[in-house]
Every structure is written in C-alpha cells, then in structure tokens.
N, C-alpha and C positions, 0 to 999 in steps of 0.2 A: 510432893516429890521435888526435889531440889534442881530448880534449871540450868539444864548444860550450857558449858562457857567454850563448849567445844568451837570454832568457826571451821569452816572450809578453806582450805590455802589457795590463793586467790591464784590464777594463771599466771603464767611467767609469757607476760608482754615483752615481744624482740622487736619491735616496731615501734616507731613513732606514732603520738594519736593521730596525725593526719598522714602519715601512710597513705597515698592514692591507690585507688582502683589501678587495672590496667588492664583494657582492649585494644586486643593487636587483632585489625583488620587485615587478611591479606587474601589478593585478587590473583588472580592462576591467568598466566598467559595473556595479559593486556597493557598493550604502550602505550604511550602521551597522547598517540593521536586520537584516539577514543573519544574521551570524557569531553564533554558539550561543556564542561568545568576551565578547561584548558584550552578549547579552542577546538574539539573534534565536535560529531554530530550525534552521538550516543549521550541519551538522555542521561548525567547523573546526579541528579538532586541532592543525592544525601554526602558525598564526596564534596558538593559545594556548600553544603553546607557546614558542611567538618571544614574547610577552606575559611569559609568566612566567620567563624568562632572562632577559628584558632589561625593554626600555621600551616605554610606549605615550603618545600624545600625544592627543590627543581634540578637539584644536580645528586641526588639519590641515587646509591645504586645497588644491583643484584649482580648474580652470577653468570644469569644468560640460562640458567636449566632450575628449574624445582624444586630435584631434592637437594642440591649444592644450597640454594638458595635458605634451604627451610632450615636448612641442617645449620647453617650459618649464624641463622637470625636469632635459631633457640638458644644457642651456644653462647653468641660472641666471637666465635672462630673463623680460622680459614676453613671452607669447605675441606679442602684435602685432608689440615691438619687431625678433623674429624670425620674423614673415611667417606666425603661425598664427593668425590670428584667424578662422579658419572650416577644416574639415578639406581633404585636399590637393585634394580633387576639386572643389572647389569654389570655386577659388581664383579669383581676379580681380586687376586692376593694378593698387589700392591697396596701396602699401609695404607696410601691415600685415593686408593678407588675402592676399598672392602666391604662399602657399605653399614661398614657400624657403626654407630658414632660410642667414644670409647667414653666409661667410665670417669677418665682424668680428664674429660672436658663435659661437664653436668651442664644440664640445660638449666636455663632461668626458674623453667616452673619448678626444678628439684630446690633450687635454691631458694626460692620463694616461700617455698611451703614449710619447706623448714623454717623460716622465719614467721611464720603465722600467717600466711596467706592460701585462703581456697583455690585449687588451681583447675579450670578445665578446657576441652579443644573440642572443636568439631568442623570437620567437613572432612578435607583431603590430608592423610596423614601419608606423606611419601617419604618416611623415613624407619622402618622396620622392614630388617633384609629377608625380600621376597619365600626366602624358602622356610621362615618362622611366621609366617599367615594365616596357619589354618589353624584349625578350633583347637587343635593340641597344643599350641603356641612352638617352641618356649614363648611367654612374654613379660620378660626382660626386657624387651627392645619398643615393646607398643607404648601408646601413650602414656600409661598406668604405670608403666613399666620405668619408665622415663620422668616424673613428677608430676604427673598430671591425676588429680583424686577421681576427673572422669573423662568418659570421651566418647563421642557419637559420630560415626563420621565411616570412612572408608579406607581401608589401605593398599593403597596403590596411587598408581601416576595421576589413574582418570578413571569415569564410573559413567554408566548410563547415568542419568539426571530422571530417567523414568521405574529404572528398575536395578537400580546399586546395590550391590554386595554389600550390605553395613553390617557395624561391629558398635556393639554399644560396650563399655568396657573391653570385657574379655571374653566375650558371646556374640556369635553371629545372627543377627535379629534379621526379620524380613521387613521392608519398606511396611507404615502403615496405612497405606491404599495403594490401590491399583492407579494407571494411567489413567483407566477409564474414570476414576471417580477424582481424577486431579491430580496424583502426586504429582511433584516436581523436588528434586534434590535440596536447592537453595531454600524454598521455603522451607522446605521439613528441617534443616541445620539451623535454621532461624527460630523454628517455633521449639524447638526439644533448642536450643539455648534460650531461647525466651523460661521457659518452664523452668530449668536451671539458674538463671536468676533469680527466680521468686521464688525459691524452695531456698536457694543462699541469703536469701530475706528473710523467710522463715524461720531457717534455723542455725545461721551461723553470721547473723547481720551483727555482731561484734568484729567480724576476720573482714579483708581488705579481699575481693576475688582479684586472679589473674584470667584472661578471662584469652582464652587462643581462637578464633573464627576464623577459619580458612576454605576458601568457597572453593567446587569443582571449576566453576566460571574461571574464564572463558578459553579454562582446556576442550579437547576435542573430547567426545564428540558436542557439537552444537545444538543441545536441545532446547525447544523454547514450544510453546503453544503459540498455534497460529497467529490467534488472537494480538500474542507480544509481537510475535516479529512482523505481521500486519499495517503498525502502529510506520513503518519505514518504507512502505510500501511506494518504489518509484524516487527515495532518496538519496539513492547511490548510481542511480538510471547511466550518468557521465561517467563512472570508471574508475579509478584507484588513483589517476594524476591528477583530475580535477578537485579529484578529492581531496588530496595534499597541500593543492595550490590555496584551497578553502581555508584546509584546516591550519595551514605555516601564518595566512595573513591573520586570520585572527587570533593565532597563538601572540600575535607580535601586537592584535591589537588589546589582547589581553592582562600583557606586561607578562606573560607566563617566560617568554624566553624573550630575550636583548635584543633590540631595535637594529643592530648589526649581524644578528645572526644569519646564515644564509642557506638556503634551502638547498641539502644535497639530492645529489643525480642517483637513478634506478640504476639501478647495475644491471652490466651488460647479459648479463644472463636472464634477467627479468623481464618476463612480456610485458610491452605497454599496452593500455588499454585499445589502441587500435590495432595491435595484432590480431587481437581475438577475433575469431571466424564471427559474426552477426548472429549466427541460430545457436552461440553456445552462449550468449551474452546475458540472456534469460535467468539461464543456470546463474553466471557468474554472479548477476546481480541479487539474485534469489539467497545466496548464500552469505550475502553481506548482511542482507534483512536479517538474516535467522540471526546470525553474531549478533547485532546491535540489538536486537528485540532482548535475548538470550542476556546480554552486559546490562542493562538497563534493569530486567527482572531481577536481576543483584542486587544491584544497589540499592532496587526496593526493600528488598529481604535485608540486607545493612539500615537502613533508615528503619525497619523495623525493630530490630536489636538495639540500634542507640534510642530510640523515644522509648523503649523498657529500660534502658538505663535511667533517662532522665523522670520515667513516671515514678520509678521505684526511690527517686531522691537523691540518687549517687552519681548524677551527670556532673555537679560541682564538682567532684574530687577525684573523676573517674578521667583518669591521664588515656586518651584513643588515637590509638595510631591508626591511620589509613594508606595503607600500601597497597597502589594500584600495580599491582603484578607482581609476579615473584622473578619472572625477565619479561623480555619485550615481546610483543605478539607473534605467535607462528604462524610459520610458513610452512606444518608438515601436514599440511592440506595438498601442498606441491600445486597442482594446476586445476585444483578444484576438485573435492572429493563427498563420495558418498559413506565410506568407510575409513577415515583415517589412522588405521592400521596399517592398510596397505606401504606408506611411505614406511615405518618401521621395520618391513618385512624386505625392504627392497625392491617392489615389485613395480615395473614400470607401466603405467595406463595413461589413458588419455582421457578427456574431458568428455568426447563423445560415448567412449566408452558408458561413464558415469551416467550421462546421459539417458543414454538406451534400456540402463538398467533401472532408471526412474522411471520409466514407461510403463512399467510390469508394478511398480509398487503406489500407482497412482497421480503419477508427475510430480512437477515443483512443488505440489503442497504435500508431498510427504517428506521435504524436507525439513528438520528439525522436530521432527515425528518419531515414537519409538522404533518403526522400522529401518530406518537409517543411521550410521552415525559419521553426520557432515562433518566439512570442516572448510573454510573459503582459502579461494587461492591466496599464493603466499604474497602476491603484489597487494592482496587488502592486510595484511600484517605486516609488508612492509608501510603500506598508507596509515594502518593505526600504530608505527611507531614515525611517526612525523614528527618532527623535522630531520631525522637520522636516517643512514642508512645501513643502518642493520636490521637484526633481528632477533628473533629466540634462536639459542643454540651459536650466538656469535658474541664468542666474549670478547673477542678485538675493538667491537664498535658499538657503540652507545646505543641506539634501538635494539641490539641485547640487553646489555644492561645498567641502561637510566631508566629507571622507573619513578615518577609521583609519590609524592607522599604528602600527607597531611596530618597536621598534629591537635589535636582539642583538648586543652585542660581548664576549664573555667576560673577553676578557683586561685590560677596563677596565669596564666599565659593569658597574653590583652591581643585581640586579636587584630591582624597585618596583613591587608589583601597584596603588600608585594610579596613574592616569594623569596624565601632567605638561600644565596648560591654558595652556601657549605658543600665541599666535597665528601657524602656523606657514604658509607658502604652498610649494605644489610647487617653485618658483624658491628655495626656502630648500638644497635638497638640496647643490647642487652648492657654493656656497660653504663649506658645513660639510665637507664631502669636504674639498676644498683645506686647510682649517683642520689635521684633525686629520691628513693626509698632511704637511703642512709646505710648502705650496706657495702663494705669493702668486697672486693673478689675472693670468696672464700679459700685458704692453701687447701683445705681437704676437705671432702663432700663423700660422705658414709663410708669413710676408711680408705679412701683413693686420693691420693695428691695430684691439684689440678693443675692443666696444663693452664699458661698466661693468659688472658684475655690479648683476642688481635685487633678487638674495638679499639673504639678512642669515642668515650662521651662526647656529645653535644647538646647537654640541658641547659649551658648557659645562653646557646642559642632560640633555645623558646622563649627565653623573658626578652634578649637583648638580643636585634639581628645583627648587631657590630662586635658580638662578643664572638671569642677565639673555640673553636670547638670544630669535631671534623678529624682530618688525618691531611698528611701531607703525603703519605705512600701506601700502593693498592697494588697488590697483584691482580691479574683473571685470567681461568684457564677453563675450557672446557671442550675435549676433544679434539682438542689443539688447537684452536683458537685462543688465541693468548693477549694480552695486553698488561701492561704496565702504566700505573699513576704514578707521579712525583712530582709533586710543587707547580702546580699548573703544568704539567704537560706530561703525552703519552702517548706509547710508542706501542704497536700493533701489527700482531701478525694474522693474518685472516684465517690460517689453517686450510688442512686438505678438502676440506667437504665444501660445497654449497648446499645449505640446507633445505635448499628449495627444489633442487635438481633431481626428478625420479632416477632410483637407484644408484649401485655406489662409482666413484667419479674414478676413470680411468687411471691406473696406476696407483690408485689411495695405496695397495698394499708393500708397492717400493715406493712409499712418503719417510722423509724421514725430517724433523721440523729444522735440522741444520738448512734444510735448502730454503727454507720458506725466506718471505721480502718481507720485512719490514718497514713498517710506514712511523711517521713522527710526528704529533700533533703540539698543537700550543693552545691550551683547550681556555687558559686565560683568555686568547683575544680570538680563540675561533670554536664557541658554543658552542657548533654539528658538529665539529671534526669534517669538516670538510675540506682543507687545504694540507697536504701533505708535505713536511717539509725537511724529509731525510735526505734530498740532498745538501738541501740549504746546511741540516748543522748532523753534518756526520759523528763530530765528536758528541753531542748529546745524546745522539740514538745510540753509540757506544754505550755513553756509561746505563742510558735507562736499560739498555738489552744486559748487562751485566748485574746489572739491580733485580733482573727478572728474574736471571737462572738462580742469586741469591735465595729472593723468594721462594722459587719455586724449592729451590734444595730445603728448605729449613721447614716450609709448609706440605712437606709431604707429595708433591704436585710430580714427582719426578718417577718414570718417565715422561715426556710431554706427550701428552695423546693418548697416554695409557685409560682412558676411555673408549677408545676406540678397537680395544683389543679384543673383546669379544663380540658385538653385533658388526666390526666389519672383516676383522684375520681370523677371529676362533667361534663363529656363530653356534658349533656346537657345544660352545664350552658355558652358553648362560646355565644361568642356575637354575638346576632340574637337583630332583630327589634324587637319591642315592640310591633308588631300587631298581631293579630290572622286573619285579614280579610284584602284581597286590594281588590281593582276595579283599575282595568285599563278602560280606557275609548278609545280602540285601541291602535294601532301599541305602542309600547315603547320601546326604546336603552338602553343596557348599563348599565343596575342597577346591581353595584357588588353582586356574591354573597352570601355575608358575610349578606348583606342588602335585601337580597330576602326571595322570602316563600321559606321556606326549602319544597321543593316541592319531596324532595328523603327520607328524614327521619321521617317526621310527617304525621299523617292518616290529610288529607286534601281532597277536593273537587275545582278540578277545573271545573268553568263555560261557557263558553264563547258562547254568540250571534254571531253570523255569518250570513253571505248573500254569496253563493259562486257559481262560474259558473260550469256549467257542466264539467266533467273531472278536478276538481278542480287539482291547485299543491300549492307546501308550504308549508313552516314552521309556525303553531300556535303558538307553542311556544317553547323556548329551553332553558334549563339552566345548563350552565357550557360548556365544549368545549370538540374535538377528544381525548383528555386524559381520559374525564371522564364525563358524565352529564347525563338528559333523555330528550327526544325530544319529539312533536306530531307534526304532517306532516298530509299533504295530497299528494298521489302520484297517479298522473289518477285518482282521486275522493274516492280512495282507503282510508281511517280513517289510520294512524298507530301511532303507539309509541312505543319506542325504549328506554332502561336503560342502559347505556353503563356504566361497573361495570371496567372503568379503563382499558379499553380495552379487559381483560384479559374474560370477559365476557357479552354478549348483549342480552340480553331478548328485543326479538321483537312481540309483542301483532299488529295484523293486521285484520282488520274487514275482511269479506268474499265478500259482495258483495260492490260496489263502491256507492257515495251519488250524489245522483241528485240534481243541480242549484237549488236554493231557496232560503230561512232564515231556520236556523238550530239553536240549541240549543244542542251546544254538552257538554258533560260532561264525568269526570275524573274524578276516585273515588279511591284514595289512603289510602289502611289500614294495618298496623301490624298483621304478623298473629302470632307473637309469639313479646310480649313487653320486647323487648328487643333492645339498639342499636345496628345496624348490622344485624338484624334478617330479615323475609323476607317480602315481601307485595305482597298484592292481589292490583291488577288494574284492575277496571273494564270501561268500554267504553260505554256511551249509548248517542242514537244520538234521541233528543225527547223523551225522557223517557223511550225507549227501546234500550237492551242490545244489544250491536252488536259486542263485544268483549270483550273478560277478558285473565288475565294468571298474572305467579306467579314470579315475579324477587327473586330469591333460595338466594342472599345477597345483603343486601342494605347499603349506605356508612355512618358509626358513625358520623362522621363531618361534610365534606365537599367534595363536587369534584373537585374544584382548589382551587388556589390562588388567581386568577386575573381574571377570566372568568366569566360571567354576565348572566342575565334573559333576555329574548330577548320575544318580543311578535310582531310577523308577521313575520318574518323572523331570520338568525342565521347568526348575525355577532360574529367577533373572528374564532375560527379553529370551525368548523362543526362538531357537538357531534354523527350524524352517518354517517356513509359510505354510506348509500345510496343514500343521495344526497351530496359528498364531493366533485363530480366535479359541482355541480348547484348552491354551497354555494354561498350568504348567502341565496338563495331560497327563495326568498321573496314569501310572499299568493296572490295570483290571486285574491281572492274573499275581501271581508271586514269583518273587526272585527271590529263589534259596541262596545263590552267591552267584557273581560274577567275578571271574577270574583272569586278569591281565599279564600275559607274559614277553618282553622282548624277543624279537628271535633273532 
C-alpha cells in the first residue's frame, strides 16, 4: 500500500517563541503598612521574595474599592469608562456605575486567548452584575463568559473563607471539606490553581497560560485558624499609633519610601489608641491577631503557587505581578466588629455591644472562627495603610489608593532592591502585557470595536529604572471622593462620607460635590500627601479641578457620587429580581442573595406544603448565613424561626406545642410595623390556618445579610444562620416539601 504524503497543517503561531507566562497576584483590602517586606509586622515571605527577584514600584496605584479596581486592571480602562464606578451590587443606570463592563472594552484574558494563550482565575470574581449569579446565569458576564477558559473561585465582594459559595466554571460546587476537617478558602484557590497548572503541563505545555489569582484576603470577613493568628499573639498589645510610629521608621529604614517623607496625622474623627475604654482593648487587640494571622496564611498560599510555577519549569519566562491590595486596607469594621455587614447596612453599634455578643459564642477565641464574621477597627487599616492617611473607599488620599507592587520575570528583569517611583495606575497593567507579548491594542475583539486603552505601559521600566514609562495624568473617583494626578501633583477632594464613621453622615443627602474643599498636593517633594497647599497655588488647583471635571466627563464618571445613589438616597432601589411571586416546587440550593425574595425587608407571605414525620427536624428554609440571615426549622416537631440581626441580635419566635406527621400547610407572614428601612416586623406563624406563633424582630436589615450567602429550601448549606442547629448543619428536613410559595404583599 502506497504511503500517504498527506501532513497535518501545522497551528497557526500568533506569538512569539518566548511569549511569557503571566501571574497576576492580587491581595483584597491590604496597605503598605502590612507586609514585614516593607516595613509593617505581618509575616510576608513570598512578596519578599517576589521583591528581591525582581522589582517593586511604590508609587502604584488602585481605585480605592474592588470591583473599580478589578474591572480596571482586566481592561486597561478607567473604571467608569467600563461601568465600575461603584461595586456590582450596587449598580444603577448611569453608563459609568452599571455594573457591566461593555463589550468594546475586552479584558486582557479575551485578548490573550485569542492570541494563543491558556487563560484562567480564581478566587474573588467582583465583576458580574449581582442579579446574573445564580445557576441560570445569563453568563455572559462571569469569568468564562469574559476570556477566561476557567474559573474557581466566588462571585461577589467577599465569602466566608470556611464555607464560600463557589462556582467552578458555570456550576455552583460545594467547598471540598468541611471547617471541621480544615478547609480554608485561600488554600483551596491555591491547591485547584495548583492542579490547573499541571494539567496546562499536561496538555497544553506548547500555549503560554495567563494565569488571574485573586485571594478573598484580607476582605472581611477575617477568618484564619487559631493556630495562624496565635503566631501574633501580644504583638499589636501598644495600639494602632505605636504601631505606625514602627512601622513609618522602618519603612524609611528600608528604602521603601524617602528619607524625607513624613508621617501623617490620624484624623480627627479617628480614635486613638488611648481612647479606647481598657476592657475593650482585648477585643481590639484580638482582631489585629486575626488580620495578620489571616494576611500571612496568603502569602503562604502565594508562595505556594509560585514554587509550582517554578517546579513545573516556567518560573524563567513566567512575567508575576504581585499586587498587594486592590485599595488600601478598611475601615468597615468601624469600631471593631463581629459581623461586618453591619457597617454596610448602616446600622450603628458599639464595641461593647460586639463584645457581649462574643460571650454567648465562646469569647475572643471565636474570633476568626466560622461563627463570626470579624473585621478590626478602622484605626488598624488606617495603621496598615502607613505612612498615609487614608484608606479603602477614599480615592482623594493615597492609603486608598497606593498600593505595592512587585514584579518577577527572570529571564529578563535583573533584580533592584530600590524601588522604581513611576506614577503607576492599575489600568497601567494590561497595556504593558500587550507591550512586552508583542501585541498592538486590538480595534475589534469578536465583532465589537474597542474602546482606547487609558493605560500607559511601563516594561521599559522593569529592565531600566531610569527609563520613561507610567503616565503623567490620573483621575479617582469613588463615591465622591475624588482626586486628580498631573505631572507630580494632586489635588483632592475628600467627599461626603467618613468611611469609618457608623452610619450615614448628617446631611449626606443635601451633599452636593460643588460644596466640597479641596486640598492640593506636590507629591514630587511630599511622598504622604501631607502638606496641603491650595492656598499657596490657587491657580494650580484651578486648572488640576478643571482637568478633573474633563476626566470625569470623558470617562463616564459623571454624576460625581453617583455611587452613592443607591445604598445612601434609593436603598430600595439595589438590585433585587424582578418578581413579586416564586414557587419553588421543593428542595432548592444556592440562589444568591442578591437574587432571592428579600424575605427580611419586604411584608411577604411565605407558603409552604409539607408532609412531615412525627417529631419532624429541619431546615425549611434559610436565607443568608452565621453572620446574618432568618431561618425556619423544625426541632422535635417544634415550628421555630429565628432573625439573626448580625449576630449582635436573635429574635427567636417558637410555637408551644410540637406538629404531628401529616400534610401541613404552614405559613409565614412578614410585615412592617413602622415603613421604614430598618424598622421593625411583626411575624406571625400559622400552621393550617391557625396561629401558633408570632413576635416582633425590634430591627430589620436595610439591604442585605451578606455578600455571598444564598436561599436555601430544605436545608441550610453555607455557615448555619442559627446556633441552634450549628452542629446538625446543613440539617436537611426529614419530612417533604411539595413547594414553597413566596408572595409580596
């Protein structure tokens, strides 16, 4: 038989042969003052070690919030321009708070992949709008959806670290262990991308991966095993200014920031450490533990990720970005919390409060425990964004958003323990990718013409720190908090809110940003931004404020504050479903939510058909999780339900006598006794059309009860919304639900 001369037509190569790898590390809610790398007291070994391979930058920066941040970095864009000027749950109609990010602005991994690179993410995905979450999608908008071939990870803001809502692709998966037998979030996003590595070994080690990690750390809530945050036991004891004073000299003795630089003052609305009453100080210090135990357990899980890179071969050519925070550390822990939800919802508490409610869940070592979800006062996030004084959620001022960065490419960048002070913005990333891949900014990406890239590369500054790269002009907006970059100097308006201040700030809703003051820095010869000098040069702050409303017009950014249109003037207008009525037709998982009946803030009527055995047990139904949600159960045939107000309060309504085995027709009657959000409800219980319990939950939650926590119907996966069954969780129902039926009224 005559042999064929047939060949196989060989792949069509868009890359160059040494095309780098590319790992973008990025850290959730953590500032300069942190990293034992830079001069803070939290262990980070693998960040210094990315440091002293490579490069670090020191004049980096973000948004000041998350998903602006995220949405930015993937792009090359201004947040607004692509629909993040406030995170996704919070989105509204204006072009540049909508939450989408559009079509004509593609993210890097779309662009990637189409050029032959493997592209995958995992961890916190805070960019698909809230109300395409659940297992129906659309998803258009999730990672997959967006260039990414896979994804493991979460979507939303923030997730328990013990018991997350995960999406693997386009399937909602369950954590694979329990607390009890170890899980923890950051490892499991480590080990399932470790895995994916070595399967991109396996079977696709000719393609370049992009490779996206982005940790929950060290958003709230703050979980860690004892164990970790043990390790700091006693070394935060002096307080959040001694801490500062610490952590500013050895920044300075580190070379991380200029011999001139100088340490800014706490703002006046910030407690000092000798405010604090003596028997709350326990608390305060205990929640320092937990964070630095909690940020350290990261960067473990990072060091684990890059020694798989470097085992697998590809640590030469493998270009890794290390961005510590997506803004600067928060402060919506407020005055020290057990659930930091609460500061979201508006709701004003106290530290003793917190306190008293840790008594009942086994003291200070239940924090950073799945019963809790902490988060430290906002004076220790102003102390880990030292030597600034800002914070998350303040784009005017630099401890929003300067954040670290570190860069590692072996096989080209010679590594420079000074840091290089390029003016550099998250939106800088992607266009340098493109640069040193060899890839122009594509006009059309799958039949959409894209909008301009608002980066400005800087790869000439990895080989050379004297070479030109960066930008010379920066907008920042978030919530009205605003700031403006040009040519060494920036001009800043602080906005209506203090972000640290429980509940909303008198008159926010006659704010209108014409009134706000502006301040005027000269960040050339003053590093913190601590000398203000709008009176000295009026005509400067002129033109940079005129440069602002520019930006802001052209990047979509316009109204100023238009962030704040719904969680502070229209709380009822966040993004909820479109329905007034569901039927379940039994058991259901997993509906975020964002996408459920708001079963805690609207007068509604729940219905539900049952068949149940004698001494029934079980969860009917639960929504939201141990931080915050309400439950109904049956316990020994016992009817109950339970409003758990963020731990700090439980309204538990319990029928008196137990329900005998049959078909039941129980029902839930939720109503407003004063219309008002926040105000309080009447629940009443009737089983067959008679009443067999009622009582009054004294506050109900404006918003929401989490981030990432679900409706559950026949039992309560995720963390368990009461104690009373926390060790039976998920407590599945003995008996059947033929449907449960939700009506507004």
């Amino acid at each position: 038989m005559q042999e064929s001369t047939y060949r196989p037509r060989p792949k069509v190569r868009r890359l160059p042969e040494e095309a780098p790898n590319v790992l973008i590390v990025l850290i959730d809610d953590a500032g300069p003052g942190l990293p034992d790398t830079f001069g803070g007291e939290v262990r980070t070994d693998t960040l210094s070690r990315i440091c002293a391979e490579g490069v670090s930058y020191n004049r980096f920066h973000t948004t000041a919030m998350c998903s602006p941040t995220r949405a930015s970095l993937l792009t090359g864009r201004n947040h607004h321009r692509v629909g993040n000027g406030q995170i996704a749950e919070l989105a509204n109609d204006w072009d540049g708070y909508s939450g989408h990010i559009p079509r004509s602005s593609a993210t890097a991994a779309t662009v990637l992949r189409h050029y032959g690179y493997s592209t995958a993410a995992f961890g916190k995905w805070h960019n698909t709008p809230a109300e395409e979450t659940t297992a129906a999608g659309p998803f258009d908008n999730w990672p997959t959806g967006v260039g990414f071939d896979y994804f493991y990870g979460f979507l939303a803001g923030e997730a328990s670290q013990y018991e997350p809502n995960l999406v693997r692709n386009t399937t909602l998966v369950a954590p694979p262990k329990t607390p009890a037998q170890g899980y923890h979030l950051s490892a499991d996003l480590a080990d399932d991308a470790i895995d994916w590595l070595r399967k991109h070994k396996a079977f696709d080690a000719d393609k370049p991966f992009f490779l996206y990690w982005a940790s929950g750390c060290l958003h709230g809530p703050h979980h860690i095993m004892k164990d970790w945050a043990d390790r700091y036991a006693g070394k935060f004891d002096d307080g959040w200014d001694a801490y500062r004073q610490r952590v500013f000299a050895r920044a300075k003795d580190k070379g991380w920031i200029p011999p001139e630089a100088e340490l800014t003052e706490r703002h006046p609305d910030m407690a000092g450490w000798d405010d604090i009453p003596d028997d709350e100080k326990p608390f305060q210090r205990r929640l320092m533990e937990v964070a630095a135990g909690f940020a350290e357990h990261c960067d473990v899980q990072v060091g684990r990720l890059v020694d798989e890179v470097d085992r697998l071969g590809y640590g030469g050519n493998t270009l890794i970005f290390y961005i510590w925070g997506d803004n600067g550390s928060s402060g919506e822990g407020q005055n020290g919390t057990i659930c930091e939800l609460i500061a979201q919802n508006g709701i004003p508490t106290t530290a003793a409060q917190h306190i008293a409610a840790l008594d009942h869940l086994g003291g200070l070592d239940a924090l950073g425990s799945p019963k809790t979800e902490n988060q430290y006062h906002a004076a220790w996030a102003w102390a880990g964004s030292t030597p600034f004084k800002g914070l998350k959620l303040l784009a005017s001022h630099l401890g929003g958003t300067r954040n670290p960065m570190a860069v590692r490419w072996p096989a080209n960048i010679t590594p420079d323990p000074v840091p290089r002070d390029r003016f550099l913005h998250c939106n800088d990333i992607v266009p340098t990718i493109y640069d040193i891949v060899g890839i122009a900014p594509p006009r059309v990406v799958d039949g959409f013409p894209q909008d301009p890239l608002d980066g400005a590369g800087f790869a000439e500054t990895l080989l050379d720190r004297d070479a030109p790269g960066g930008k010379r002009t920066q907008y920042f907006e978030v919530m009205g908090s605003r700031a403006i970059y040009f040519d060494g100097w920036m001009a800043s308006a602080f906005g209506p809110r203090v972000p640290w201040l429980p509940g909303l700030p008198p008159g926010i809703t006659d704010w209108t940003p014409d009134d706000d003051v502006w301040e005027l820095y000269h960040l050339d010869d003053d590093f913190t931004q601590n000398h203000d000098l709008a009176a000295q040069h009026p005509g400067k702050l002129a033109q940079l404020k005129e440069m602002f409303a520019i930006e802001a017009a052209k990047n979509h950014a316009l109204p100023i504050g238009g962030g704040l249109w719904v969680p502070v003037l229209h709380p009822d207008q966040r993004i909820t479903p479109p329905y007034t009525r569901w039927e379940f037709p039994g058991p259901i998982t997993r509906m975020p939510e964002f996408c459920a009946p708001a079963l805690g803030n609207k007068n509604n009527r729940v219905t539900l058909e049952v068949s149940i055995p004698d001494q029934a047990n079980g969860v009917l139904y639960a929504l939201g999780g141990a931080g915050g949600g309400l439950t109904c159960y049956l316990d020994d045939g016992y009817l109950c339900y339970e409003y758990n107000l963020f731990i700090l309060m439980r309204t538990k309504i319990r029928a008196a006598t137990p329900l005998t085995g049959g078909r039941k027709t129980i029902e839930l009657i939720t109503e407003y006794t004063e219309s008002r959000p926040g105000g309080p409800l009447q629940v009443t219980v009737c089983v067959d059309g008679e009443q067999v319990a009622d009582g009054v939950v004294p506050i109900s939650v404006p918003l929401v009860f989490t981030a990432n926590e679900c409706l559950d119907v026949g039992s309560c996966l995720g963390s368990p919304v009461s104690l009373d069954y926390y060790d039976r969780a998920p407590f599945p129902f003995t008996g059947h639900i033929e449907k449960m039926l939700v009506q507004y009224t």
